[in-house]
Each structure stands twice: as structure tokens, then as C-alpha cells.
MARNUBA-457504 format. One record per atom (N, C-alpha, C): residue number from 1; residue in three letters; atom name; x, y, z. Coordinates in steps of 0.2 Angstrom, whole numbers, padded with zeros to 4 digits. Last residue first. Layout:
<recs>
<num = NUM, residuo = ALA, atomo = CA, xx = X, yy = Y, zz = Z> .
...
</recs>
This chain:
<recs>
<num = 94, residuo = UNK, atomo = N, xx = 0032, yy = 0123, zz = 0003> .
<num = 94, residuo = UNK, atomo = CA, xx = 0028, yy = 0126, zz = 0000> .
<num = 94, residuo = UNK, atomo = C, xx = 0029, yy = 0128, zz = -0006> .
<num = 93, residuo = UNK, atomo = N, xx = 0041, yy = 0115, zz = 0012> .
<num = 93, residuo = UNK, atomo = CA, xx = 0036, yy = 0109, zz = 0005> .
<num = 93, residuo = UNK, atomo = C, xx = 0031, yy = 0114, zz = 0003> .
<num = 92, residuo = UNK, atomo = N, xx = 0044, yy = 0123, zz = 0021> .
<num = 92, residuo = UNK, atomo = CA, xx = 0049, yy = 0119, zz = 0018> .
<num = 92, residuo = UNK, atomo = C, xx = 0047, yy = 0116, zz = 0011> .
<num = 91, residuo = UNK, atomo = N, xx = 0035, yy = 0123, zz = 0029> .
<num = 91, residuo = UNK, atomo = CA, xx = 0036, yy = 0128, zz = 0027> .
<num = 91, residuo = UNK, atomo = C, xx = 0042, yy = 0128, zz = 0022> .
<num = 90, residuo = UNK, atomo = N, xx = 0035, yy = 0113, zz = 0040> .
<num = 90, residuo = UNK, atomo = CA, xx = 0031, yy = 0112, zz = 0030> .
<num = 90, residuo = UNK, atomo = C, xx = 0033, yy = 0116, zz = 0029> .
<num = 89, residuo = UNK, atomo = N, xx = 0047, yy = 0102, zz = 0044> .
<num = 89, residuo = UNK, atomo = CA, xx = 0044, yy = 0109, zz = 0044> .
<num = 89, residuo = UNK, atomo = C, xx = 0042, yy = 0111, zz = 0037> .
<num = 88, residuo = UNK, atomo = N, xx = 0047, yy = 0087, zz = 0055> .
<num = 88, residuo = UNK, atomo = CA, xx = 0046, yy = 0090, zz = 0047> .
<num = 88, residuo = UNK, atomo = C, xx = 0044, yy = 0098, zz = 0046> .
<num = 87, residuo = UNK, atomo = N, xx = 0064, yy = 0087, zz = 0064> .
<num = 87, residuo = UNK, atomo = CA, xx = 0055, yy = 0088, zz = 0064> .
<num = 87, residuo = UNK, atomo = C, xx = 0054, yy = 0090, zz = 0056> .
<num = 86, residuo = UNK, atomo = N, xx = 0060, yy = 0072, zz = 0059> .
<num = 86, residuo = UNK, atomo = CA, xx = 0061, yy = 0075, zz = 0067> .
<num = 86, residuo = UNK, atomo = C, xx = 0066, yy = 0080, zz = 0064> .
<num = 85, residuo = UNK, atomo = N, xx = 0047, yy = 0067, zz = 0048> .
<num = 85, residuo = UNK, atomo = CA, xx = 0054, yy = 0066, zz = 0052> .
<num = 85, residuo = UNK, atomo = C, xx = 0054, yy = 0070, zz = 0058> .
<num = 84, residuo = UNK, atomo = N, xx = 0033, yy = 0058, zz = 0039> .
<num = 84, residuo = UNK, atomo = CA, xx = 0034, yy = 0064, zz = 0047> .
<num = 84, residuo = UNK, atomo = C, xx = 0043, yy = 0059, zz = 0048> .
<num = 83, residuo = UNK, atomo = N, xx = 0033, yy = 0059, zz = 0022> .
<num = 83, residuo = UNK, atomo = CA, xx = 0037, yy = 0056, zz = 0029> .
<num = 83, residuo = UNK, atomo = C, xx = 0036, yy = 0061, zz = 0033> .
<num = 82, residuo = UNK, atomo = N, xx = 0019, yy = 0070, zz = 0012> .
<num = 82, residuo = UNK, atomo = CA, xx = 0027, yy = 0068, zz = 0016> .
<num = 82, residuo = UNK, atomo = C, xx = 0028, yy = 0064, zz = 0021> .
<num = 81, residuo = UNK, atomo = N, xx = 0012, yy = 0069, zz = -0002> .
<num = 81, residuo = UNK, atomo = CA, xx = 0012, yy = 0068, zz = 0004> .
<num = 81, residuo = UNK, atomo = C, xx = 0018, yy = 0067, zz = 0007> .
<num = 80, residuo = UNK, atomo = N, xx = 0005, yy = 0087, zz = -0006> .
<num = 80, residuo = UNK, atomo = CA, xx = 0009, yy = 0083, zz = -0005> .
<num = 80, residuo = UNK, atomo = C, xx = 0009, yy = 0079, zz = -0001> .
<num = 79, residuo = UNK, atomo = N, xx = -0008, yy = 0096, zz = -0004> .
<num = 79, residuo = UNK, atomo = CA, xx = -0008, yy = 0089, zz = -0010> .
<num = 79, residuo = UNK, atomo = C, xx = -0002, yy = 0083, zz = -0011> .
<num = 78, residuo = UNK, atomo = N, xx = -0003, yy = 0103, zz = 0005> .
<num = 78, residuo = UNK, atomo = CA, xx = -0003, yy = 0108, zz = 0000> .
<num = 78, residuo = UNK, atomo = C, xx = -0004, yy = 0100, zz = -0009> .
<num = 77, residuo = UNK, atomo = N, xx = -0001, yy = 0087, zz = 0013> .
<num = 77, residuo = UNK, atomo = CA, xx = 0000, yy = 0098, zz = 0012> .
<num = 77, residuo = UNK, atomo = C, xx = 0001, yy = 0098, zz = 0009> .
<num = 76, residuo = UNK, atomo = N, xx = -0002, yy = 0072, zz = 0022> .
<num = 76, residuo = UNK, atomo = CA, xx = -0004, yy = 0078, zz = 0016> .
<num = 76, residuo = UNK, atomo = C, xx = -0004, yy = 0084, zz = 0016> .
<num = 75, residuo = UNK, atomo = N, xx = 0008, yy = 0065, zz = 0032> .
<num = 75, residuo = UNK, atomo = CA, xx = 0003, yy = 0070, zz = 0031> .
<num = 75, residuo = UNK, atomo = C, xx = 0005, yy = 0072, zz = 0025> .
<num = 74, residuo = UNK, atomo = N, xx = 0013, yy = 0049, zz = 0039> .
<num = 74, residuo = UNK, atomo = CA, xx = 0014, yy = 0056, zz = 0033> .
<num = 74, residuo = UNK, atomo = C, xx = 0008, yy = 0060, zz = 0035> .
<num = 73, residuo = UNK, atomo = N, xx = 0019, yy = 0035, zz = 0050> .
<num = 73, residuo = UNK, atomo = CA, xx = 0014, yy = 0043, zz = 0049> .
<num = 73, residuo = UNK, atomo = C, xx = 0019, yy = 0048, zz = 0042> .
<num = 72, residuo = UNK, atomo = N, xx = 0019, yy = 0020, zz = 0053> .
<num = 72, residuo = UNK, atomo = CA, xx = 0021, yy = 0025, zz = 0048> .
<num = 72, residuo = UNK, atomo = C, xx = 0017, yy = 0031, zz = 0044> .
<num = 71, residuo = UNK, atomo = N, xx = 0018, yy = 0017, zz = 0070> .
<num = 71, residuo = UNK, atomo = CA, xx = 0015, yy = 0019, zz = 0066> .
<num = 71, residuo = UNK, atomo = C, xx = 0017, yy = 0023, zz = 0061> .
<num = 70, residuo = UNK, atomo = N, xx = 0025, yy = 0008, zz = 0082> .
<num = 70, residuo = UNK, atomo = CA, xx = 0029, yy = 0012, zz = 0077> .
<num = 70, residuo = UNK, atomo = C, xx = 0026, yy = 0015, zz = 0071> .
<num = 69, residuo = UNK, atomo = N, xx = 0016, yy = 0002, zz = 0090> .
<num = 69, residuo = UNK, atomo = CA, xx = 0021, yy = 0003, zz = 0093> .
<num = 69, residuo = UNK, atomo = C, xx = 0022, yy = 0010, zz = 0089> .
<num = 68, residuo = UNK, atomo = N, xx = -0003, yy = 0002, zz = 0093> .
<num = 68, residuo = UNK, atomo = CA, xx = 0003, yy = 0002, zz = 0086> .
<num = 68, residuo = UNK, atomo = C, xx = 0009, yy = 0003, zz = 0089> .
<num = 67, residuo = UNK, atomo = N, xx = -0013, yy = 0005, zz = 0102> .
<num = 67, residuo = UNK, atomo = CA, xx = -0009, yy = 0000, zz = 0103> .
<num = 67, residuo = UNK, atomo = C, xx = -0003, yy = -0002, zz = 0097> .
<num = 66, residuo = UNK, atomo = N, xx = -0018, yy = 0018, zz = 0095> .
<num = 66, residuo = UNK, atomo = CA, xx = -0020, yy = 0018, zz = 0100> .
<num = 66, residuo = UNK, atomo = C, xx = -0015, yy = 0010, zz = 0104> .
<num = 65, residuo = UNK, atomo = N, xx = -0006, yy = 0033, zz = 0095> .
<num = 65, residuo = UNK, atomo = CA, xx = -0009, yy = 0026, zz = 0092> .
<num = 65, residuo = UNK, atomo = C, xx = -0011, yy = 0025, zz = 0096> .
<num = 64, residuo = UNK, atomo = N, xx = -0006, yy = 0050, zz = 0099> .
<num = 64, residuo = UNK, atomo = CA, xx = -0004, yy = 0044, zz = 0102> .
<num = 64, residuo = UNK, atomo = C, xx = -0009, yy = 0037, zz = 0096> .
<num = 63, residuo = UNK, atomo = N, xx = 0001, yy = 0064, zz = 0100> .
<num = 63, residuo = UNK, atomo = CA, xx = -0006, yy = 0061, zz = 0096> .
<num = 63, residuo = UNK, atomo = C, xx = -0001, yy = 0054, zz = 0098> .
<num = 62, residuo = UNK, atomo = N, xx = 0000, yy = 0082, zz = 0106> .
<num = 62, residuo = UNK, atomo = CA, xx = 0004, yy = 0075, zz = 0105> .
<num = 62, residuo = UNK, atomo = C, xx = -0001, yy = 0068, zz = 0104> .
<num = 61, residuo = UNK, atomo = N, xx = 0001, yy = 0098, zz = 0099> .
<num = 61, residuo = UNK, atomo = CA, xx = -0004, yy = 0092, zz = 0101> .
<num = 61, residuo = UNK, atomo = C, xx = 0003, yy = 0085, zz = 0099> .
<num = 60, residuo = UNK, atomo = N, xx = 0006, yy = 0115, zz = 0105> .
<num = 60, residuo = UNK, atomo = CA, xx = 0005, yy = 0111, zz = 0099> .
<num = 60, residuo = UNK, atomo = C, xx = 0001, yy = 0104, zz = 0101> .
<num = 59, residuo = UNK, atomo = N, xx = 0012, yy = 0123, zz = 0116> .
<num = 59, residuo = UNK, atomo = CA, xx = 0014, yy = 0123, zz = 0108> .
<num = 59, residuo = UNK, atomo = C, xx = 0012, yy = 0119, zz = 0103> .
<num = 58, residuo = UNK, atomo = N, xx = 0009, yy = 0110, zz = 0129> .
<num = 58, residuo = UNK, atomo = CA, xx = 0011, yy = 0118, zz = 0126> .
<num = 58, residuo = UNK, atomo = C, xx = 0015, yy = 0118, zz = 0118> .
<num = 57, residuo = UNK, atomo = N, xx = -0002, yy = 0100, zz = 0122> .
<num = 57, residuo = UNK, atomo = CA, xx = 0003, yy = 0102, zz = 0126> .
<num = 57, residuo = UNK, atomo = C, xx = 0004, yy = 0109, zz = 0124> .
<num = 56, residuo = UNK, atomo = N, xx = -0017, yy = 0090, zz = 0121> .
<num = 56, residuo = UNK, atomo = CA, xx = -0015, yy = 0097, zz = 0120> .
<num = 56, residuo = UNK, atomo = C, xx = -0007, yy = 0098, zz = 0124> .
<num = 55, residuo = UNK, atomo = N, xx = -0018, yy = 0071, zz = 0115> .
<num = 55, residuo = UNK, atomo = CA, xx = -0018, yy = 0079, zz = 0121> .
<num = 55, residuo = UNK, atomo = C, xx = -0015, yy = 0084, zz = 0120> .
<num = 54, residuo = UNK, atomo = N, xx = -0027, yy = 0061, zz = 0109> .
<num = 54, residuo = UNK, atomo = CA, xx = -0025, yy = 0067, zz = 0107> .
<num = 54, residuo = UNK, atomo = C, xx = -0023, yy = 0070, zz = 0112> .
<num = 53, residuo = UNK, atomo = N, xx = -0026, yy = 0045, zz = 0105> .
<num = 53, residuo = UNK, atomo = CA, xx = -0025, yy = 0048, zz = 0109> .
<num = 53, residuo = UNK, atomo = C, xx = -0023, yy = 0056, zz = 0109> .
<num = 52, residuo = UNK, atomo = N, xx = -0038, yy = 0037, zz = 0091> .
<num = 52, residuo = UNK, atomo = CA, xx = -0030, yy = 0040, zz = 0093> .
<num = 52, residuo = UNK, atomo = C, xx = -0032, yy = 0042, zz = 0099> .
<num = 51, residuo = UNK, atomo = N, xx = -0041, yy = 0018, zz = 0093> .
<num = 51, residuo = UNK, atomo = CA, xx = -0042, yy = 0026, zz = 0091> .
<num = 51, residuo = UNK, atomo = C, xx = -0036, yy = 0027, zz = 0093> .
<num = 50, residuo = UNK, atomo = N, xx = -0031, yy = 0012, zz = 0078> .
<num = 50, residuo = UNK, atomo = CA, xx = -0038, yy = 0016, zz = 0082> .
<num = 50, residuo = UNK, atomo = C, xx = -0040, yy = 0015, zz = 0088> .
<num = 49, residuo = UNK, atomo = N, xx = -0020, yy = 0002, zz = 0077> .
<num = 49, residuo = UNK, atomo = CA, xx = -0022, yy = 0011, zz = 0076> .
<num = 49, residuo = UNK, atomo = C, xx = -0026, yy = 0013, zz = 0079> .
<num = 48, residuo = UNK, atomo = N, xx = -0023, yy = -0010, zz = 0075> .
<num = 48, residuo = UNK, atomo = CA, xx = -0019, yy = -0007, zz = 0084> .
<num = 48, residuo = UNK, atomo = C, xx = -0019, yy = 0000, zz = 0083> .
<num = 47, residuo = UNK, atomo = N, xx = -0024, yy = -0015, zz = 0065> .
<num = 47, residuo = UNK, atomo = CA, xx = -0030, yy = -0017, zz = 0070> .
<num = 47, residuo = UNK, atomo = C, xx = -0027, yy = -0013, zz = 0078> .
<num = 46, residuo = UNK, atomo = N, xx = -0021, yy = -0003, zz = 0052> .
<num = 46, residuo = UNK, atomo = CA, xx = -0017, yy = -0011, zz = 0055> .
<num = 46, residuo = UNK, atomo = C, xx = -0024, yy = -0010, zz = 0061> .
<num = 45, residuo = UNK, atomo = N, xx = -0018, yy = 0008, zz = 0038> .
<num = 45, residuo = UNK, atomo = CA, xx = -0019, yy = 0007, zz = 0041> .
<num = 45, residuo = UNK, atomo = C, xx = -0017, yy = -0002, zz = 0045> .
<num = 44, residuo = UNK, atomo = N, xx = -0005, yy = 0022, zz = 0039> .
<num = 44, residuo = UNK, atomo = CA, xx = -0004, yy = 0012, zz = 0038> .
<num = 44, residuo = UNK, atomo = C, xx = -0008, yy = 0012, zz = 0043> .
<num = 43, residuo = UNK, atomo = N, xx = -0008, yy = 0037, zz = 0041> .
<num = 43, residuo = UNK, atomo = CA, xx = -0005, yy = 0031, zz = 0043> .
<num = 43, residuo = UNK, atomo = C, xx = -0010, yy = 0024, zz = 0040> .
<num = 42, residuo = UNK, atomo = N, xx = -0010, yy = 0056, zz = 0038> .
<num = 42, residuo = UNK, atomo = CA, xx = -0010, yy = 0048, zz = 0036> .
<num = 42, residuo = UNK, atomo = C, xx = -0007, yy = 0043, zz = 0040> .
<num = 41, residuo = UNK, atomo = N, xx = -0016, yy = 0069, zz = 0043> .
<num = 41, residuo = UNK, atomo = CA, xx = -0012, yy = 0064, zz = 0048> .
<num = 41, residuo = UNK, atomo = C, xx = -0016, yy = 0059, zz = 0043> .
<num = 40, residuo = UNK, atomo = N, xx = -0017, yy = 0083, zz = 0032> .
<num = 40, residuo = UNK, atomo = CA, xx = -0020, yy = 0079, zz = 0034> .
<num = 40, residuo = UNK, atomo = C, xx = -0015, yy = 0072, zz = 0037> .
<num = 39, residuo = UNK, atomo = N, xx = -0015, yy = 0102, zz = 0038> .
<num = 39, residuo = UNK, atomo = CA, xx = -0014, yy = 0097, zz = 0035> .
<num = 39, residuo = UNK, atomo = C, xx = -0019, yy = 0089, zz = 0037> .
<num = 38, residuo = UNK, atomo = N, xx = -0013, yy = 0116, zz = 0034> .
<num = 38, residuo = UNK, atomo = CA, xx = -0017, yy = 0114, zz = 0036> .
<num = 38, residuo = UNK, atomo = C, xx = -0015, yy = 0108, zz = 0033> .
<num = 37, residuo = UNK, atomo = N, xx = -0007, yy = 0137, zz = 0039> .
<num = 37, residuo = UNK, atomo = CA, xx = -0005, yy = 0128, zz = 0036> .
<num = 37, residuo = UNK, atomo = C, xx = -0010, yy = 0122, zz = 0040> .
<num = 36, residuo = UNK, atomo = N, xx = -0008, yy = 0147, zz = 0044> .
<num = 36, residuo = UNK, atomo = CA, xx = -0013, yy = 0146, zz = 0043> .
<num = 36, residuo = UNK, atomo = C, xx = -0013, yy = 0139, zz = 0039> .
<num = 35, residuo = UNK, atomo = N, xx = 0009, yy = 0146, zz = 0054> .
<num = 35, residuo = UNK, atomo = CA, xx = 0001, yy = 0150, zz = 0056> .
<num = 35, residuo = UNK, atomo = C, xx = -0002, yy = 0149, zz = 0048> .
<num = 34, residuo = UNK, atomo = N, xx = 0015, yy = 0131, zz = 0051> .
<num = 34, residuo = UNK, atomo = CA, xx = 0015, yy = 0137, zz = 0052> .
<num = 34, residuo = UNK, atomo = C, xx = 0007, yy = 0141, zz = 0052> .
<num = 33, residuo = UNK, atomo = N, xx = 0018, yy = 0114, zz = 0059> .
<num = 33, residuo = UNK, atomo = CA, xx = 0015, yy = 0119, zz = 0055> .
<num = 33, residuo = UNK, atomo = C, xx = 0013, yy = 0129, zz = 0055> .
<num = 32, residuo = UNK, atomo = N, xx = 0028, yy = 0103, zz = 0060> .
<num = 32, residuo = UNK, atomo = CA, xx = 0029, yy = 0111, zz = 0060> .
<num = 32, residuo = UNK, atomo = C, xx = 0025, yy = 0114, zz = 0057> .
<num = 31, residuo = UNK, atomo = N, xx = 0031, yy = 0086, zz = 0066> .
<num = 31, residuo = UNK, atomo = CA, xx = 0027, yy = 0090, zz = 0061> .
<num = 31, residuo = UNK, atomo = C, xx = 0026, yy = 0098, zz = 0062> .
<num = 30, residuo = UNK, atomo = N, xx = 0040, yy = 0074, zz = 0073> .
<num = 30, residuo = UNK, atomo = CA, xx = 0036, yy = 0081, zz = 0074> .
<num = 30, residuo = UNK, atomo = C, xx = 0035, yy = 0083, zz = 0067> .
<num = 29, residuo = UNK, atomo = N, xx = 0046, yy = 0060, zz = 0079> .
<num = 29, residuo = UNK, atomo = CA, xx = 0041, yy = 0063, zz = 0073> .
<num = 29, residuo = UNK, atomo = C, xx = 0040, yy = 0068, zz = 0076> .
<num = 28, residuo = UNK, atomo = N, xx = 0055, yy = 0052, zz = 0090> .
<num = 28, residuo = UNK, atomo = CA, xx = 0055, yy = 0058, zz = 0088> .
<num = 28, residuo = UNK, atomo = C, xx = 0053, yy = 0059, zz = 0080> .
<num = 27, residuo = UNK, atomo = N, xx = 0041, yy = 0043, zz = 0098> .
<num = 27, residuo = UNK, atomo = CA, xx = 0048, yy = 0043, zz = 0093> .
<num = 27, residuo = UNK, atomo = C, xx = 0048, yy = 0050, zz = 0092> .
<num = 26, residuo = UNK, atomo = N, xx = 0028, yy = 0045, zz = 0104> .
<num = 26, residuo = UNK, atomo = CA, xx = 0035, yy = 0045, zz = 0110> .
<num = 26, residuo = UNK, atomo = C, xx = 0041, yy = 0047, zz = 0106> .
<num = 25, residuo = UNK, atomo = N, xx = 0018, yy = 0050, zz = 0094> .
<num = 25, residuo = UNK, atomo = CA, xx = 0020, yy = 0046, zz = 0096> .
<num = 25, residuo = UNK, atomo = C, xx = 0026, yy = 0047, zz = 0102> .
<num = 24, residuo = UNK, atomo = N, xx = 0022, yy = 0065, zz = 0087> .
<num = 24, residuo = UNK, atomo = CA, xx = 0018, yy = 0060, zz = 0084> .
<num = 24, residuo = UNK, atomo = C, xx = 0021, yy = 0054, zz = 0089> .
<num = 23, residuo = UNK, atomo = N, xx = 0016, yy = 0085, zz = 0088> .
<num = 23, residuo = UNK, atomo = CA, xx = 0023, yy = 0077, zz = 0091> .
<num = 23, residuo = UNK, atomo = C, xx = 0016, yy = 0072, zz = 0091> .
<num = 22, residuo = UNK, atomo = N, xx = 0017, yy = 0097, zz = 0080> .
<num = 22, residuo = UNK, atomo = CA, xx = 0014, yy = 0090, zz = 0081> .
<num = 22, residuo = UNK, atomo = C, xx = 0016, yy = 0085, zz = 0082> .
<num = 21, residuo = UNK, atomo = N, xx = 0016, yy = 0113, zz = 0083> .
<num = 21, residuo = UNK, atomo = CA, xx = 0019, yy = 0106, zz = 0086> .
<num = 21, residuo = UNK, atomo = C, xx = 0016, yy = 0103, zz = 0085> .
<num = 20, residuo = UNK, atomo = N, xx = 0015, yy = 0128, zz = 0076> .
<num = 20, residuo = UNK, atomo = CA, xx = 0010, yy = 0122, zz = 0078> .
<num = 20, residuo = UNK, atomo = C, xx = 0015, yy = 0117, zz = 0078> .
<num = 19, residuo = UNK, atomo = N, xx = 0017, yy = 0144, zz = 0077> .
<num = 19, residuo = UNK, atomo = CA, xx = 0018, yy = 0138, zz = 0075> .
<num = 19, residuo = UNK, atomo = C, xx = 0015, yy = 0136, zz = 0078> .
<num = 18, residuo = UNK, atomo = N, xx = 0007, yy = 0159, zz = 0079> .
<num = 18, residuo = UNK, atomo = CA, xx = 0011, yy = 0156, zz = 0078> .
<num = 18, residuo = UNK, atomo = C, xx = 0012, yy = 0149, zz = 0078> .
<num = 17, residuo = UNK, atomo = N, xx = -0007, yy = 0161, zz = 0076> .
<num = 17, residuo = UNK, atomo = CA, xx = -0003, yy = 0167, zz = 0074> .
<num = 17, residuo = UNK, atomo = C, xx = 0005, yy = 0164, zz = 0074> .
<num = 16, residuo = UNK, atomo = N, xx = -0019, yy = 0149, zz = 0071> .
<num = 16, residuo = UNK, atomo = CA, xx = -0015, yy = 0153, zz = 0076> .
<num = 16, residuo = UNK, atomo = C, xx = -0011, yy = 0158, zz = 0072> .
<num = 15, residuo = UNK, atomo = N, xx = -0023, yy = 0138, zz = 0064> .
<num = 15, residuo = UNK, atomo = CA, xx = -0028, yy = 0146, zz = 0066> .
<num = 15, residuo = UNK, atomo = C, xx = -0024, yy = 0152, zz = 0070> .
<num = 14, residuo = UNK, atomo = N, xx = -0019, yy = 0125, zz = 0058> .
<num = 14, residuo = UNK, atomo = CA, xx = -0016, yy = 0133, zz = 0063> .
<num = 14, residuo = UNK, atomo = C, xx = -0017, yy = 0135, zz = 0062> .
<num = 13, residuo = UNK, atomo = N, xx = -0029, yy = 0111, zz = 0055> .
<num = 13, residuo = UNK, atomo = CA, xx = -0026, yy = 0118, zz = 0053> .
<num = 13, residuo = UNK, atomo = C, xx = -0025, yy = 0124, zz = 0058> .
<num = 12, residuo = UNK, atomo = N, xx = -0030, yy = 0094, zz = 0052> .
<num = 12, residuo = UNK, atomo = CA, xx = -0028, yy = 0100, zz = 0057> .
<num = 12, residuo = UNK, atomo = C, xx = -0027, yy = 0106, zz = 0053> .
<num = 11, residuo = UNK, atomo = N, xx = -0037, yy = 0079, zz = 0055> .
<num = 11, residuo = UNK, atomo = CA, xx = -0034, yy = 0083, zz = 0051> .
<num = 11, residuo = UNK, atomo = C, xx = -0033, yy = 0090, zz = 0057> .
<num = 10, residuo = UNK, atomo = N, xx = -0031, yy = 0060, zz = 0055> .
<num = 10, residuo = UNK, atomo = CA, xx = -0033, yy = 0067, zz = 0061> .
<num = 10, residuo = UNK, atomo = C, xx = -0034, yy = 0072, zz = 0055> .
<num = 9, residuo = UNK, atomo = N, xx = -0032, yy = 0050, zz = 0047> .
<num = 9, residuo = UNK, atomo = CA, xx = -0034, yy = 0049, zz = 0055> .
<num = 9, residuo = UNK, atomo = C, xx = -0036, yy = 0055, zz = 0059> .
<num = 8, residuo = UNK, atomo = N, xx = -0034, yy = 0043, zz = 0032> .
<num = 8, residuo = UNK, atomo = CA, xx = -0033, yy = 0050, zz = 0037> .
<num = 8, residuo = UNK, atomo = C, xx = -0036, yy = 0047, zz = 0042> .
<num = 7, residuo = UNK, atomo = N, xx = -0024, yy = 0027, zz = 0029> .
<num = 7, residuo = UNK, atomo = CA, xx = -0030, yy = 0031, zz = 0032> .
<num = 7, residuo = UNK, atomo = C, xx = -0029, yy = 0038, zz = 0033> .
<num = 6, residuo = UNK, atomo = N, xx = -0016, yy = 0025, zz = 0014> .
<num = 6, residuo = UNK, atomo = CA, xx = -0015, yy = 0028, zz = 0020> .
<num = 6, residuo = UNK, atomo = C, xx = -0023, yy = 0030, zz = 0023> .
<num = 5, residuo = UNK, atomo = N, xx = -0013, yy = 0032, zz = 0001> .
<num = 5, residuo = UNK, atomo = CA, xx = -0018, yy = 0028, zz = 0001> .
<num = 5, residuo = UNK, atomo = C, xx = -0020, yy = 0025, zz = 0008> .
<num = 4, residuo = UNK, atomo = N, xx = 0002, yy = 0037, zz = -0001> .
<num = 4, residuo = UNK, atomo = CA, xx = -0005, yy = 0041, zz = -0001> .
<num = 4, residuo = UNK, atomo = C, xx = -0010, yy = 0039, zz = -0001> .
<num = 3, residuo = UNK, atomo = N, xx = 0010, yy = 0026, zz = 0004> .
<num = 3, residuo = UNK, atomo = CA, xx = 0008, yy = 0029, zz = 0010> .
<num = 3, residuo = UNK, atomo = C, xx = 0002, yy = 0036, zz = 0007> .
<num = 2, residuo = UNK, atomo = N, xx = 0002, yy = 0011, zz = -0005> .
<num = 2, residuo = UNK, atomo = CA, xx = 0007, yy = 0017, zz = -0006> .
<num = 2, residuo = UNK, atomo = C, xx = 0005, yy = 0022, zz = 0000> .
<num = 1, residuo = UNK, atomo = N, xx = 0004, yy = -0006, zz = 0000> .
<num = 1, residuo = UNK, atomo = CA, xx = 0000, yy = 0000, zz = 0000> .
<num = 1, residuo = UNK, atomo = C, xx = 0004, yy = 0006, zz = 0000> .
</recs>
């Protein structure tokens, strides 16, 4: 399965005036969205993904699989899909 074919699991967009943190699981994935960037959270679907765990922290959201150890997360922007690295900054893939 090609990762654009991928469950959306979350979607997001920063409404905010500055950046957005999206720490993906415990591993170092982050995601950098700047103020009005909008994206969509893909992963491989498997029976240990759902649900997700969302919590608010400072500067952004840390998003938990629900029993997946190592879930291969992209996100969609701007039509693109990209590998979440450590950290991906979309500002980067405009």
C-alpha cells in the first residue's frame, strides 16, 4: 500500500498566529505547521491504530496510536504527501 492511500486519521489547521507542534507518538516525529497551514495525519492502516489519543501540550498536540508501537505517519499539504521526520517543517514543501 502506497503511503497516499493511507487512512486519514486526524486533520488540522493553525488558526493561530504562531507555529504548531505535532509530536507523533513518543519517537522523535514532529510535524511544524506554520500559522494558517493545514494538514491531513496519514498512517498504515493495521487493527492497533484506532483510536487515537489526542492531548493538548504547550505549543501544539501529541497524538498517540492507540496499541501500534511504530505507526508510519505522513501527512498531506498543499496535495503533498510527506514522511513525518524529526522535525518536518512544512514551510519547507511550499
Amino acid at each position: 500500500m502506497e503511503p497516499s492511500e493511507y487512512l486519514v486519521v486526524f486533520s488540522h489547521r493553525n488558526d493561530t498566529s504562531s507555529d504548531c507542534h505535532i509530536y507523533l507518538e513518543m519517537v522523535p516525529e514532529e510535524v511544524v505547521l506554520s500559522p494558517g497551514h493545514a494538514i491531513e495525519l496519514l498512517a498504515k492502516p493495521t487493527s492497533d491504530l484506532l483510536p487515537l489519543t489526542i492531548d493538548h501540550v504547550e505549543g501544539g498536540l501529541q497524538i498517540y496510536a492507540c496499541r501500534e508501537f511504530d505507526p508510519d505517519w505522513h501527512v498531506r499539504f498543499n496535495g503533498k504527501v510527506i514522511k513525518a521526520g524529526h522535525p518536518t517543517r512544512l514551510r519547507e514543501y511550499e
